[in-house]
C-alpha positions as CSV (number, residue, x, y, z in Angstrom):
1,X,-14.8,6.1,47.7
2,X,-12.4,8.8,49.6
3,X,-12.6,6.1,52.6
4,X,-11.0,3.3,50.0
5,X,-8.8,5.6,48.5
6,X,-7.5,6.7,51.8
7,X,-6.0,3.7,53.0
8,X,-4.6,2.2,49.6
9,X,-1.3,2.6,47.9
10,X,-2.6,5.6,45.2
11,X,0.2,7.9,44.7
12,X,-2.1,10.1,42.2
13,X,-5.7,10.0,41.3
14,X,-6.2,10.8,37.4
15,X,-9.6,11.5,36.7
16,X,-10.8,10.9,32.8
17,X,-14.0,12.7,31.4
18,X,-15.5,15.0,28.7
19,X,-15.1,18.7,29.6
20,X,-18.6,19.6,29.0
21,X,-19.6,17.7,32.1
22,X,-17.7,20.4,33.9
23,X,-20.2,20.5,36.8
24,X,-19.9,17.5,37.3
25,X,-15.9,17.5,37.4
26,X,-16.0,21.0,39.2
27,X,-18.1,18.7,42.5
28,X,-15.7,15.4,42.3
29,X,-12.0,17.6,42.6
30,X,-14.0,19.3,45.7
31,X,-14.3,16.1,47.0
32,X,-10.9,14.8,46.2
33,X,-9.2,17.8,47.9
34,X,-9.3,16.2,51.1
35,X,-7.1,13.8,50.0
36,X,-3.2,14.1,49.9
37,X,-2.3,13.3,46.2
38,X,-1.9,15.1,43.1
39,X,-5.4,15.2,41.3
40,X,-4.8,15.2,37.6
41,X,-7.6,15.8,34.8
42,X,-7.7,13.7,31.4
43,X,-9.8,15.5,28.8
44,X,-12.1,12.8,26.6
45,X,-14.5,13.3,23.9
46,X,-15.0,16.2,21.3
47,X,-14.0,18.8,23.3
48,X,-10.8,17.2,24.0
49,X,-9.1,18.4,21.1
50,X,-8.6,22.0,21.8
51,X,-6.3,21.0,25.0
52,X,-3.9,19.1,22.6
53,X,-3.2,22.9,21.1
54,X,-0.5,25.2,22.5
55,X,-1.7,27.2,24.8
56,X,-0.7,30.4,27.2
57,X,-1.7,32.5,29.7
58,X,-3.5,35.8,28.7
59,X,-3.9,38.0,32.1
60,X,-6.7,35.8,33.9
61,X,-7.8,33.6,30.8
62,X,-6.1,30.8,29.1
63,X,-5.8,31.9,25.1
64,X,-5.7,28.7,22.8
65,X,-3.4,28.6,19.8
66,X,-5.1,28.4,16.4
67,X,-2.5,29.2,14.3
68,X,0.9,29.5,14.4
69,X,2.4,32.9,13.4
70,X,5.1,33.2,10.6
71,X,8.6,32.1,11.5
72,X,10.9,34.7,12.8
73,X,14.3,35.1,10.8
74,X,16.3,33.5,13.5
75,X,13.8,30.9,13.4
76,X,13.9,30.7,9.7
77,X,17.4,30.5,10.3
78,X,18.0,28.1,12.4
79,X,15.5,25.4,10.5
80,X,17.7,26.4,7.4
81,X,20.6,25.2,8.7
82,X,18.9,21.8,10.5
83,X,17.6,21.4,6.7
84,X,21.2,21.8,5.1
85,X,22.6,19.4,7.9
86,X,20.4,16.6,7.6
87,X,20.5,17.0,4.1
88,X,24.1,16.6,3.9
89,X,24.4,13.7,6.9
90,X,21.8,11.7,4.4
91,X,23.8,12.4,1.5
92,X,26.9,11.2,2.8
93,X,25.6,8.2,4.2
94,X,23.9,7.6,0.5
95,X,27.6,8.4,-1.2
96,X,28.6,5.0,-1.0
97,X,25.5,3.4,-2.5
98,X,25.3,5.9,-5.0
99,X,28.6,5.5,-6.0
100,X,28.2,1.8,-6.8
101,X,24.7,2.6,-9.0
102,X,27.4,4.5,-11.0
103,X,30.0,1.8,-11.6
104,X,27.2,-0.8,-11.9
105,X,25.9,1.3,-14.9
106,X,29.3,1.6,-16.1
107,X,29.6,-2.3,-16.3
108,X,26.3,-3.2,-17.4
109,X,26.5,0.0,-20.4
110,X,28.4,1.4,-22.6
111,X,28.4,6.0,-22.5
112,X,28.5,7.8,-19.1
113,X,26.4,7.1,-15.6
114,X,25.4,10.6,-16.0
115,X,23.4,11.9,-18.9
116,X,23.6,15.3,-20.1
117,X,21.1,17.3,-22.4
118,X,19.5,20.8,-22.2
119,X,16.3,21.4,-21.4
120,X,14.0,24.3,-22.9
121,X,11.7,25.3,-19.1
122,X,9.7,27.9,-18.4
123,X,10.1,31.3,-20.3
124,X,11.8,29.3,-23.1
125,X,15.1,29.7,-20.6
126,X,17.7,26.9,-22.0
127,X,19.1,25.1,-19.1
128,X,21.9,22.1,-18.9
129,X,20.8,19.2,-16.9
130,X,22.3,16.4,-15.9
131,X,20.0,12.8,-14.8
132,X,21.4,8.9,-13.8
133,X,21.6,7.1,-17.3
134,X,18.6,4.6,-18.2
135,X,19.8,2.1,-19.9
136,X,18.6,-1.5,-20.7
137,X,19.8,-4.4,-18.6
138,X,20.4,-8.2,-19.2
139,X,17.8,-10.0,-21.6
140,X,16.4,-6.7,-22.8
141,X,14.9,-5.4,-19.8
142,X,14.8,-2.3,-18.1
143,X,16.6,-0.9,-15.2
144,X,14.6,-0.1,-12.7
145,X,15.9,3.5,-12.0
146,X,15.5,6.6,-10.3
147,X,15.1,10.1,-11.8
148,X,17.7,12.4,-10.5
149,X,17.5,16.3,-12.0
150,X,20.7,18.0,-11.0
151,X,21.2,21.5,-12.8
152,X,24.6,21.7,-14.1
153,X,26.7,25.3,-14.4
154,X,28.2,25.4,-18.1
């Protein structure tokens, strides 16, 4: 095999087997050494799954990640303000259509796009809230609609 390989046009050897057969593995990358390309190792099977984990060095040993450990405040941080961003991109790419589920309310009903009412929650806490109309369209049917809960300040 290292004779074939040898004269051929392989610019890296990528070997695929289960990590228990480790023996095995251990004998075949002593035989591959001789050769001059990288020599790269493709975990399969079961055992496979723990290299798809994070992993570090710990002095001599390799320590596996089981769990990731609370987010640090800069960390907490900096995914708060990713959240707020996308969350504001999406809602003023969405302005537009929103805007003409209003007006097409408007036509198609008579009172507001927006409903008011207060709600009695948890504690017995009276809050205002404010949700998209549902109103009835053409030939007696039901809009097909979607439930937006905004909390209003009064």
């Amino acid at each position: 095999m290292i004779e074939h390989i040898h004269g051929s046009d392989i610019e890296e050897i990528v070997v695929g087997a289960d990590p228990n057969r480790w023996p095995e593995l251990r004998s075949l990358a002593a035989k591959l050494r001789v050769l001059p390309f990288p020599v790269s190792f493709v975990p399969l099977g079961t055992a496979s799954e723990i290299f798809r984990r994070p992993s570090r060095e710990l002095g001599n040993a390799i320590c596996v990640e089981l769990q990731r450990g609370p987010l640090t405040s800069f960390e907490h941080a900096a995914k708060r303000f990713i959240d707020v961003l996308f969350a504001g991109l999406a809602l003023t790419a969405l302005l537009p259509l929103l805007a003409i589920v209003a007006v097409a309310i408007k036509l198609d009903s008579p009172g507001p796009a927006l409903f008011r009412q207060k709600t009695l929650r948890l504690q017995r806490q009276i809050l205002p809230n404010s949700q998209i109309s549902h109103h009835v369209g053409p030939r007696g049917r039901p809009l097909r609609s979607f439930k937006l809960s905004l909390p209003t300040k009064e």
